[in-house]
N, C-alpha and C positions, 0 to 999 in steps of 0.2 A: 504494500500500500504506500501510494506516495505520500511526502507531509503537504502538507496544507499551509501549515506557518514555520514563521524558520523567526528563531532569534538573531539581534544585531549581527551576531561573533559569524553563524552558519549564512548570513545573507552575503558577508562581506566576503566569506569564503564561495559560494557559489559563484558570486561576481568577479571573483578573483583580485580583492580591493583590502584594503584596510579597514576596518572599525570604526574610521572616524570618519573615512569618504561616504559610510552609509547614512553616519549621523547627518554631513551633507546634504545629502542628496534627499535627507528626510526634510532638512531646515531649510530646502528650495523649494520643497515639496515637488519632487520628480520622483518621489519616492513613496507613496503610500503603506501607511500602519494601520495596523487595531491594536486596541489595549481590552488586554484582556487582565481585569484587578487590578494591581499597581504592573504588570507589565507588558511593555511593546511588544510588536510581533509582526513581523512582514509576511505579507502572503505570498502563493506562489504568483496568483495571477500579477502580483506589481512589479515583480521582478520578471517578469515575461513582459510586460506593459513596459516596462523598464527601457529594456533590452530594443525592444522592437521601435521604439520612441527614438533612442539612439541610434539605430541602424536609420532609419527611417530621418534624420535629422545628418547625417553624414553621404545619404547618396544626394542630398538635394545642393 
């Protein structure tokens, strides 16, 4: 079963980036959270939404 949410530390590493380019990229808001209690959590669809934003912003 795939996850669904991924904390800071697992988003940074999927993206291949440091911990704090996520925090970034949440504080520009190109980066969508939920909070779930007292903590954050990236889904998968924004780090696809992500991805594809950037790709989609480099062929233009």
């Amino acid at each position: 079963m795939q996850k669904v949410l991924y904390t800071m530390e697992e988003a940074a590493d999927l993206l291949s980036v440091g911990r704090s380019t996520v925090y970034d990229l949440i504080r520009m808001r190109l980066l969508e959270t939920v909070k779930i209690g007292r903590s954050r959590r990236v889904t998968a669809a924004a780090l696809t939404e992500l991805v594809e934003r950037l790709r989609e912003q480099e062929a233009a």
